[in-house]
C-alpha positions as CSV (number, residue, x, y, z in Angstrom):
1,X,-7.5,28.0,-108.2
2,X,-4.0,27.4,-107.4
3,X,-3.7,31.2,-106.2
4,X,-6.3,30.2,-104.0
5,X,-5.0,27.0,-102.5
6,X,-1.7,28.6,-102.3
7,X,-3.0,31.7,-100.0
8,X,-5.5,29.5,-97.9
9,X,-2.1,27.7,-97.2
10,X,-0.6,30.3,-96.3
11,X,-3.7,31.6,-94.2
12,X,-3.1,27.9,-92.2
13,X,0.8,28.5,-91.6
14,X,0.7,31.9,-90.5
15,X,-2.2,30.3,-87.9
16,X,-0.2,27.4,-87.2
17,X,3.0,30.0,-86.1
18,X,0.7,32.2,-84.4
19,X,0.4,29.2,-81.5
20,X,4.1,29.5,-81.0
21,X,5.0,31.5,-77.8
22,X,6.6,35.2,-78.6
23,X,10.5,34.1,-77.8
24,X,10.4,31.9,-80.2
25,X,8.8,34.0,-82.9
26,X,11.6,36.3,-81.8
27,X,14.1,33.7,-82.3
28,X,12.6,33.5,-86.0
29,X,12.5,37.5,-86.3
30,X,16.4,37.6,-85.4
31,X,17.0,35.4,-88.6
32,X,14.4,36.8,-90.5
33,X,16.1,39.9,-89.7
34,X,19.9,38.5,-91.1
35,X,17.9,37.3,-94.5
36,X,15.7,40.3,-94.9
37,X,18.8,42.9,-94.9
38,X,21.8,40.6,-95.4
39,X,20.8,37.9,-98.0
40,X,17.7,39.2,-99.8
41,X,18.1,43.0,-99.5
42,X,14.6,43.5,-99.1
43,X,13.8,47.2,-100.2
44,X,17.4,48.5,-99.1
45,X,17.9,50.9,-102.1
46,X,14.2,52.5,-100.9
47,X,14.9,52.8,-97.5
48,X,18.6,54.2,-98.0
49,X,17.3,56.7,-100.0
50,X,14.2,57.4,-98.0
51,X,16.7,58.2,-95.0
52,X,19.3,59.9,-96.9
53,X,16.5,62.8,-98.1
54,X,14.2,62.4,-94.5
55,X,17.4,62.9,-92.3
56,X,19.7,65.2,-94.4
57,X,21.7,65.9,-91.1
58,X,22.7,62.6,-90.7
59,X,26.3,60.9,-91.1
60,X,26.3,57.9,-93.6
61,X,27.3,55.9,-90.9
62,X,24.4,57.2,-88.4
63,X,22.3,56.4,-91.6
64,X,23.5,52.8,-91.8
65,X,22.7,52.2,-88.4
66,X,19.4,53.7,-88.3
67,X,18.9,51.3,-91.4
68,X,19.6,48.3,-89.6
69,X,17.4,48.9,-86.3
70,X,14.8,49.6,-88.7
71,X,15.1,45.7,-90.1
72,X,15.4,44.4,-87.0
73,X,12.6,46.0,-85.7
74,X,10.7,45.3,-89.0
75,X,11.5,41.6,-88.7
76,X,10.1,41.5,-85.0
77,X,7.1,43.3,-85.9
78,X,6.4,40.6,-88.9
79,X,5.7,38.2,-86.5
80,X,3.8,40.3,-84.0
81,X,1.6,40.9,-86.4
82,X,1.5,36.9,-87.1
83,X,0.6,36.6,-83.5
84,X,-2.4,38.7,-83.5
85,X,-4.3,35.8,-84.4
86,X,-4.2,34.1,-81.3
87,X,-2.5,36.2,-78.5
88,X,-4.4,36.6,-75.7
89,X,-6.6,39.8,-74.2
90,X,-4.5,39.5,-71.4
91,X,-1.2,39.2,-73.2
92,X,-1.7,42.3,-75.3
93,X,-3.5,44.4,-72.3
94,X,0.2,43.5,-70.3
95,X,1.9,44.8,-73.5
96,X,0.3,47.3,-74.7
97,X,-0.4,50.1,-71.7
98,X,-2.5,53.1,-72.6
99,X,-1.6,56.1,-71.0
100,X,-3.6,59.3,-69.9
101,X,-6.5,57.4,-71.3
102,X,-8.9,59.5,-69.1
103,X,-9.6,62.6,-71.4
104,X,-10.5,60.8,-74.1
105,X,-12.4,58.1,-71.8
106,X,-14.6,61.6,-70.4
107,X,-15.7,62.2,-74.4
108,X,-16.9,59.0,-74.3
109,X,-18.8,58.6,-71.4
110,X,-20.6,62.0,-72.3
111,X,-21.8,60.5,-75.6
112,X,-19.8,61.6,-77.8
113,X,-17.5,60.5,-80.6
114,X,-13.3,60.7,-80.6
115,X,-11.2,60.6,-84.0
116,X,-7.9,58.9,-83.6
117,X,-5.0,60.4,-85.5
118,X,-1.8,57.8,-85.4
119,X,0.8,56.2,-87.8
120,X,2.7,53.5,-89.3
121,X,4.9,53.5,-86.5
122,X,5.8,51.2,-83.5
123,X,3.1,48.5,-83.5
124,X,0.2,50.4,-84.9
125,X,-1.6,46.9,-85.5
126,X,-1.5,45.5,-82.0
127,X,-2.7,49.2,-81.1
128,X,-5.8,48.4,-83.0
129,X,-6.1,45.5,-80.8
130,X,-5.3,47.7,-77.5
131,X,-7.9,50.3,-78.9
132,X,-10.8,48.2,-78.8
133,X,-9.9,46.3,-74.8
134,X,-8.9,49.9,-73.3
135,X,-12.2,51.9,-74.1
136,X,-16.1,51.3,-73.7
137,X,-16.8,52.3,-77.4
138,X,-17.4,51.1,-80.6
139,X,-14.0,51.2,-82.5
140,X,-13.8,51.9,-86.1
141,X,-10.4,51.4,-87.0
142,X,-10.3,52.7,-91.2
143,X,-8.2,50.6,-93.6
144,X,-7.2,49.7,-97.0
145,X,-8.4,46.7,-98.1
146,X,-5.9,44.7,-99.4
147,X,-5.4,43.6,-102.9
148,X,-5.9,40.2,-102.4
149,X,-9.3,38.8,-101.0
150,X,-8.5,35.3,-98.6
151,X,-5.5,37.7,-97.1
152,X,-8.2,40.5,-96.6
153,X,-10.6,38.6,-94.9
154,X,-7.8,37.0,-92.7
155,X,-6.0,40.6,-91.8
156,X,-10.0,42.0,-91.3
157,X,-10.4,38.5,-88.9
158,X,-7.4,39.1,-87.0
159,X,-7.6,42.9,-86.8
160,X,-11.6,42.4,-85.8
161,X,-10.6,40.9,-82.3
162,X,-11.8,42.9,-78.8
163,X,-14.8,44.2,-80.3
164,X,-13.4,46.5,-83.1
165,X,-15.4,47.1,-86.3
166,X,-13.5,47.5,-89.5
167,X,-14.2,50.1,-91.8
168,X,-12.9,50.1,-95.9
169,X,-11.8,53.8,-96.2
170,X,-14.2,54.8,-99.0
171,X,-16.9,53.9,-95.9
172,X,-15.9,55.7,-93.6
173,X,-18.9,58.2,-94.0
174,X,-21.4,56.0,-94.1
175,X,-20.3,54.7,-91.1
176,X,-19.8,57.6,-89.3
177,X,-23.9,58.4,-90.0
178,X,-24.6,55.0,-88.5
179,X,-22.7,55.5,-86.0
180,X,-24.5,58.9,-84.7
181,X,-26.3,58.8,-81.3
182,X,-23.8,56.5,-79.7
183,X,-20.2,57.3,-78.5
184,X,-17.4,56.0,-81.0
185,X,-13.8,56.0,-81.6
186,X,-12.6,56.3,-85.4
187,X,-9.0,56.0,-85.9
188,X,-6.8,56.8,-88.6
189,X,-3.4,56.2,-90.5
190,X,-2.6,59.1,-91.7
191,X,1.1,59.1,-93.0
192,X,0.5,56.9,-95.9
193,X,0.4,59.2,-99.6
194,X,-2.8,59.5,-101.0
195,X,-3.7,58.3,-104.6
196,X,-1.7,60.5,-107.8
197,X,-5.1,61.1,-108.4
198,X,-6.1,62.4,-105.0
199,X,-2.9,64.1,-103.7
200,X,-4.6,67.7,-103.4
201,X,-2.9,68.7,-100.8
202,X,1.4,68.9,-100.5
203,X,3.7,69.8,-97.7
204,X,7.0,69.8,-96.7
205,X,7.3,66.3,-94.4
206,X,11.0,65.5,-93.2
207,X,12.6,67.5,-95.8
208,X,10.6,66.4,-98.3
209,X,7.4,67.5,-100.5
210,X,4.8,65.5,-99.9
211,X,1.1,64.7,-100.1
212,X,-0.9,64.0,-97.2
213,X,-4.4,62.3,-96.8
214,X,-7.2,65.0,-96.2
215,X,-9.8,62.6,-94.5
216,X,-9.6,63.4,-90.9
217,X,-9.6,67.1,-91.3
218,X,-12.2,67.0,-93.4
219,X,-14.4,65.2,-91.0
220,X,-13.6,67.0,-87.6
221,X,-15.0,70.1,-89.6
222,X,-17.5,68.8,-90.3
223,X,-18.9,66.6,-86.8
224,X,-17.2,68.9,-84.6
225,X,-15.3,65.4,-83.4
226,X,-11.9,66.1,-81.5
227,X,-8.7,64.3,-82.6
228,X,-6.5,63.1,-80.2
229,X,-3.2,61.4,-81.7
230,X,-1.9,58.3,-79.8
231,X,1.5,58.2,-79.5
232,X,3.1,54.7,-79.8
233,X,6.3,55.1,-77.5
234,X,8.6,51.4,-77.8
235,X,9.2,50.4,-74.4
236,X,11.5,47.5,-75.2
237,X,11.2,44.1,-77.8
238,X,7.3,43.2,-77.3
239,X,6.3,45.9,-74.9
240,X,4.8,49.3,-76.0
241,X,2.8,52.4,-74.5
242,X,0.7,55.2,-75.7
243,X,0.2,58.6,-74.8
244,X,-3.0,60.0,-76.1
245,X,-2.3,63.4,-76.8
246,X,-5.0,65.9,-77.1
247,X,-4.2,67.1,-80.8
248,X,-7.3,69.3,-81.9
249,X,-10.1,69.1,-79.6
250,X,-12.2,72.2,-81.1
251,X,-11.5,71.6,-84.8
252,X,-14.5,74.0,-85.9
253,X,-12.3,77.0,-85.0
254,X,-9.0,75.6,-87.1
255,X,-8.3,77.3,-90.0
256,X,-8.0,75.2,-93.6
257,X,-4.9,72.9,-93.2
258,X,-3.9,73.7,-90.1
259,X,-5.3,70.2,-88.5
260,X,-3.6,68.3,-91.2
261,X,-0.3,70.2,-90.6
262,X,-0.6,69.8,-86.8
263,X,-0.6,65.9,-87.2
264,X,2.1,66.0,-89.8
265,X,4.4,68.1,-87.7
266,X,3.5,65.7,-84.5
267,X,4.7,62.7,-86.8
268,X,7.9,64.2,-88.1
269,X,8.7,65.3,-84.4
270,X,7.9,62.0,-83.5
271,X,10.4,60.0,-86.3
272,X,13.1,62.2,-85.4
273,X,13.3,61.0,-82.2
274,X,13.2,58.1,-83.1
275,X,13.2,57.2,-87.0
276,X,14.0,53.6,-86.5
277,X,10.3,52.8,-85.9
278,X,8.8,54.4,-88.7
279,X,8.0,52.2,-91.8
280,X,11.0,53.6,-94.3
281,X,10.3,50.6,-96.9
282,X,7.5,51.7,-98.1
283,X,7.1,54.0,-101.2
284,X,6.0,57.3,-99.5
285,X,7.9,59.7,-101.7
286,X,7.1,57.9,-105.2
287,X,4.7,60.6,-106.9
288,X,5.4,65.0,-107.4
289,X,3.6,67.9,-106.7
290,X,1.8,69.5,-109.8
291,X,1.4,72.7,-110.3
292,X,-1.6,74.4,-108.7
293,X,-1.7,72.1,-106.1
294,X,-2.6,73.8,-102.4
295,X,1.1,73.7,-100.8
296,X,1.9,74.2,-97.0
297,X,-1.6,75.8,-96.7
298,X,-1.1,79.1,-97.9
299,X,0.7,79.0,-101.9
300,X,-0.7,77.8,-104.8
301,X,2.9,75.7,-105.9
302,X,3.7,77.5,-109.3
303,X,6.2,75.0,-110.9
304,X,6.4,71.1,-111.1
């Protein structure tokens, strides 16, 4: 019971700061921003590490200050994501442009279905958002549920704004057979690690080997959907646009792999550029090939 009270109080502050306009939450990010890498250290020692191995060609010092955009911009995007409760469909439509939108706009408007390929990069959450205002479709954005319940069902609230229709990831096929007859978007994260468990599939990602989710390959093979990957370019603090980049549009004729290596090379291409928008705190490296496992496409890997 006190868990409970304690996140349904939570629930109310993060609502209560969501009312606050955007320079003043960016006020609070600049602190948050001092605490989270000056005074608390929040993650350093992962994200030092996971910058030393992704970007081997890098001085310590280029390192450092990679590192430090990435907090700031992690701090900002902490309370973007606490305003998604309550900005407007105006505010995020002014903020959030969408790009060559036409292409993908066509699919729809012949009846067909789209799969989105994208990241945890930029301000992939208030793309969700922008997803469901910029295209007349039903919008499946796939997730993982979170561990706790009362901050599930508030993230689900928030993220269900403009029309989208979250889907837990182990539903994404039964959705997609509801969904047939009637032009959809499903979009995907795809740069988070799969399960120990369900890493069957390992490549080399920014220097590194590493497993990569199979989902979205697995279903343009099978529905015939095309991917398109939208590309989250950070215009300046609070404003963002996205390319939507025709990635795999006859995925029938793809050999195995080769659509899951396509969206991993478009990512690393796309960190490189710029790495200090990627999310470097979180674990992505933590678990090792086995041996067996399919590697790069074509190799059985034959050592741990």
């Amino acid at each position: 019971m006190i868990k409970k009270g304690i996140a349904h109080l939570g629930i109310f502050f993060l609502g209560v700061l969501s009312l606050f306009p955007l320079s003043v939450l960016y006020i609070l990010a600049d602190g948050a921003y001092l605490l989270l890498y000056f005074v608390f250290g929040y993650r350093r020692k992962v994200v030092r590490e996971n910058l030393l191995n992704a970007l081997p060609d890098k001085t310590l010092e280029e390192i450092v200050h990679i590192e430090k955009r990435y907090y700031r911009y992690l701090a900002s995007l902490i309370f973007e994501i606490v305003k998604m409760s309550s900005i407007s469909r105006k505010e995020i439509e002014k903020r959030f442009v969408f790009k060559n939108k036409e292409q993908v706009q066509a699919y729809l408007n012949r009846g067909e279905s789209i799969l989105i390929c994208s990241a945890h990069y930029g301000n992939w959450e208030w793309g969700t958002l922008g997803i469901g205002l910029n295209f007349v479709a039903d919008h499946y954005p796939i997730y993982k549920p979170l561990s706790n319940p009362i901050f599930d069902n508030w993230f689900k609230k928030v993220r269900s704004r403009f029309g989208n229709k979250l889907i837990a990831m182990r539903q994404t096929m039964r959705a997609l057979q509801a969904s047939k007859g009637k032009p959809s978007i499903f979009s995907f994260g795809n740069d988070q690690a799969p399960s120990k468990d369900e890493s069957h599939y390992w490549t080399t990602f920014l220097h590194q080997p590493s497993s990569v989710q199979l989902g979205i390959e697995k279903i343009a093979k099978r529905t015939g959907q095309p991917i398109f990957y939208f590309k989250i370019n950070v215009l300046k603090r609070g404003f963002y646009s996205v390319d939507c980049v025709p990635l795999c549009l006859n995925p029938a004729e793809t050999a195995e792999f080769e659509i899951t290596e396509l969206h991993t090379r478009f990512l690393e291409q796309m960190i490189k550029e710029r790495p200090e928008y990627w999310l470097w705190s979180h674990k992505r490296w933590k678990y090792k090939p086995k041996t067996g496992v399919a590697f790069n496409g074509n190799e059985r890997l034959k050592q741990a």
